[in-house]
N, C-alpha and C positions, 0 to 999 in steps of 0.2 A: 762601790762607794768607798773609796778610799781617802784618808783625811788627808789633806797637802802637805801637813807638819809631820806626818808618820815616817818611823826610819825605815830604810829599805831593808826588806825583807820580814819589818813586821805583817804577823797575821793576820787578813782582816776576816771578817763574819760571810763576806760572799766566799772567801777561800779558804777557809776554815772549814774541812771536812767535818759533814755534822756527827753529833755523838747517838748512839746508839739509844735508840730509844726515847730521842727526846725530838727527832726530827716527824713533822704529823703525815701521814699516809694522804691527806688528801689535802686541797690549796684550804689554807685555813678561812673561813669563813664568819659568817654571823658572831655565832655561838663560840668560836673562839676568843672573838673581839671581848663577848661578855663573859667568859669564861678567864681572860685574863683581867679585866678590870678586877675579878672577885680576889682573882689570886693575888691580886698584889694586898688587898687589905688582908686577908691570910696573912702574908707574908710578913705584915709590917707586924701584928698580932703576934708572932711565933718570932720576933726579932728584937727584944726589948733593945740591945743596944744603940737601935734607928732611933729609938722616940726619942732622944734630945735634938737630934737633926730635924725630924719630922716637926718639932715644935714649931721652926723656925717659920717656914716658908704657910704653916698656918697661923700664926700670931702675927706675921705682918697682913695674909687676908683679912684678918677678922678685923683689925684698926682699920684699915681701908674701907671694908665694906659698912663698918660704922659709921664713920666720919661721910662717905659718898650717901648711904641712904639718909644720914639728918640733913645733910647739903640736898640732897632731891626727895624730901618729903616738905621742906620749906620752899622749892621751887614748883613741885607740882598747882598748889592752888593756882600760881599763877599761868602756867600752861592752860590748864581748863579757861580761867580766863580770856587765853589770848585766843584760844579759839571759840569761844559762847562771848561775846563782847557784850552784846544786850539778849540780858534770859529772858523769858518770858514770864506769864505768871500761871498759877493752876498748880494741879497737883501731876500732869504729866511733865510738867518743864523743873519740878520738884525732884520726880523720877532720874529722870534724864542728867540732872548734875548731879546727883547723889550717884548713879553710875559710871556719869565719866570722871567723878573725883576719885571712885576706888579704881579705873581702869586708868588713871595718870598715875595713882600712887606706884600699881603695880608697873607699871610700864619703867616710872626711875628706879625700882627696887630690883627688877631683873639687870636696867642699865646697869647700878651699882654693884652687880653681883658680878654680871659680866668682867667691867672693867679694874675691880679690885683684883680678881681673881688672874687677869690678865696681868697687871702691874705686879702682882705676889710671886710671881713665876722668876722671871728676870734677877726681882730684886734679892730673890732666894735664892739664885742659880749653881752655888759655892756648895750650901747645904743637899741639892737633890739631886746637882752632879754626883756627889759623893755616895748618896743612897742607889743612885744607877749604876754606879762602878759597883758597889756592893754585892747589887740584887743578879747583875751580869756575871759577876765573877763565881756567885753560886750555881749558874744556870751552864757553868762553861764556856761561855763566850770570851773571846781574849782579850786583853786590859786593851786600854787607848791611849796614846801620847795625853799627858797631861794638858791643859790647857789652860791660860791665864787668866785670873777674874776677869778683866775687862773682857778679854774676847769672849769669854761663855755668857758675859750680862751681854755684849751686843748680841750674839746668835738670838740669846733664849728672849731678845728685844724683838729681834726680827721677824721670830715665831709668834711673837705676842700683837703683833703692829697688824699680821697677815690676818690673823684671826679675827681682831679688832674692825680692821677695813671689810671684812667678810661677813662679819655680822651688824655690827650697828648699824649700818642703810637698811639691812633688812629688820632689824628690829623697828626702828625710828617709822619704818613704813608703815608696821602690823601695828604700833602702838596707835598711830594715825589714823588708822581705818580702825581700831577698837573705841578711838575715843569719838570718833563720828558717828559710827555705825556701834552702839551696844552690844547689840544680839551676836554681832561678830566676836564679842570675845568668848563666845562656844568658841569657836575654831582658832582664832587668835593667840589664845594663851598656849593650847595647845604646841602651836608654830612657834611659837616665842621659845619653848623649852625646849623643844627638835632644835631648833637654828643655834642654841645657844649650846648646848650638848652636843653638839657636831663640833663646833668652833672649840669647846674645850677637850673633846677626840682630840684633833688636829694637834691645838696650843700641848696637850702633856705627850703624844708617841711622839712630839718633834722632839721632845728632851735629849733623850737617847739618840736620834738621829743626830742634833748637834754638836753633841758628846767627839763623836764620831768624823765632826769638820766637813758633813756635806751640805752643800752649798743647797739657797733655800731652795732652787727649780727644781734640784733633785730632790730633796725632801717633799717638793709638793707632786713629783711624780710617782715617790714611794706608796705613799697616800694613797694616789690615782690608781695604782696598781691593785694595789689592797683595801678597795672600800670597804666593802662589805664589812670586814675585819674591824675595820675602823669607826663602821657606822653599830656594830655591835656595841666597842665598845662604848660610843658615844652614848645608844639607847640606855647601856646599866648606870653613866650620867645620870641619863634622863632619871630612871627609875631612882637612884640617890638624892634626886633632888627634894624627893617626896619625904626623905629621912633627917632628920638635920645632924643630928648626932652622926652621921654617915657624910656630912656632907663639911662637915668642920675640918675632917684630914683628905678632903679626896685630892687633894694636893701633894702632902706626901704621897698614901696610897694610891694615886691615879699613875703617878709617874713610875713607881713599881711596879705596878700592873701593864703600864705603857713598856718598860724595860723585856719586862715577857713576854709580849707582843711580838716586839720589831724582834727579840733574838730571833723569835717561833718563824716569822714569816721572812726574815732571812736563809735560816735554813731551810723553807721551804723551797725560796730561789734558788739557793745556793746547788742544791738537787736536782734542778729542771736546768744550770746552767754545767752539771757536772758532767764531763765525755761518759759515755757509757763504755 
């Protein structure tokens, strides 16, 4: 994965002989994936110089995800609506829209969470570039050709678009089938925070891979290589989403954590593709 703008003869991370002791003994897995989401909130914790950067790229989710859930907590009434057109009467048809009004609320509240957090990515791209260059540069991995705001807002756009197309059909579906079918949102809400956790996996280790100027196929084959890894880190997502105070910076701290990631399973490549 080498970036098209790099000068010849710079370093990259596939040929970049790994450092001693930081390269993992076996193909990293699960438990790596959530072992580096934790590390980057560590990191960001043990780094006060980040938190004016870190602010950034969280002060614009949070106006987002405000502004989008008053926008879809005024639009949900009418969703329930447009699918119950004539309610019935009784206390089980009572039931019934007293459930699918909190299962529409929830349905634009995860929307809104998704796509702020989607948008916050891109629009911050200047700020968490810089905290990847950071987090990388501690870890030993070698700098990367600089790269121009526009071009890191289209990349970190591109990653945001893939994600976006990846999940909202499958959310818009589960939200469907919870507000038809009630009893469905046992398992519904569930899937709703996997699919959603997964797609922000993907949207924050792409940082660093864009960082880096690989084109999206490859970044979504890196991915492909490394799920497991990926879908760790997605799960410690998931589990942050239950925190909210945890879930205010996983924007900075996800992308730090993402940055440890792709070094770690680079040099894991890097090993399995080196001559013995």
């Amino acid at each position: 994965m080498i970036p098209p703008d790099a000068p010849r003869g710079a370093p990259t991370a596939a040929a970049q002989r790994p450092t001693a002791g930081l390269v993992p003994l076996e193909r990293p897995g699960f438990g790596a994936g959530l072992k580096a989401l934790l590390g980057g909130y560590g990191y960001l914790f043990r780094t006060p110089d980040l938190w004016p950067l870190a602010l950034v790229p969280t002060g614009i989710a949070l106006v987002l995800m405000v502004v989008l859930s008053i926008v879809g907590v005024k639009l949900a009434p009418s969703l329930v609506e447009l699918i119950v057109r004539e309610p019935g009467t009784g206390w089980p048809w009572t039931v019934l829209m007293a459930a699918l009004r909190i299962l529409s609320l929830a349905v634009v509240l995860v929307a809104a969470l998704v796509i702020s957090f989607g948008l916050a990515k891109p629009l911050s791209g200047t700020a968490l570039e810089r905290m990847v260059r950071r987090a990388e540069a501690d870890l030993g991995a070698p700098p990367w050709p600089e790269v121009g705001f526009f071009a890191d807002m289209w990349r970190a756009l591109q990653s945001s678009l893939v994600a976006l197309a990846f999940t909202l059909p499958i959310l818009l579906v589960l939200g469907v089938v919870g507000l038809l079918f009630a009893p469905a949102s046992v398992v519904v809400v569930p899937l709703q925070l996997a699919v959603t956790a997964l797609a922000g996996a993907w949207d924050l280790c792409d940082c660093p891979l864009s960082i880096r100027g690989v084109p999206v196929a490859e970044r979504i084959d890196f991915v492909r290589r490394n799920l497991p890894a990926v879908m760790g880190f997605g799960f410690g997502l998931a589990l942050l989403s239950f925190l909210p105070c945890a879930l205010l910076i996983v924007l900075p701290a996800g992308v730090l954590g993402a940055a440890r990631l792709v070094v770690t399973l680079e040099r894991w490549e890097a090993t399995k593709r080196a001559p013995r």
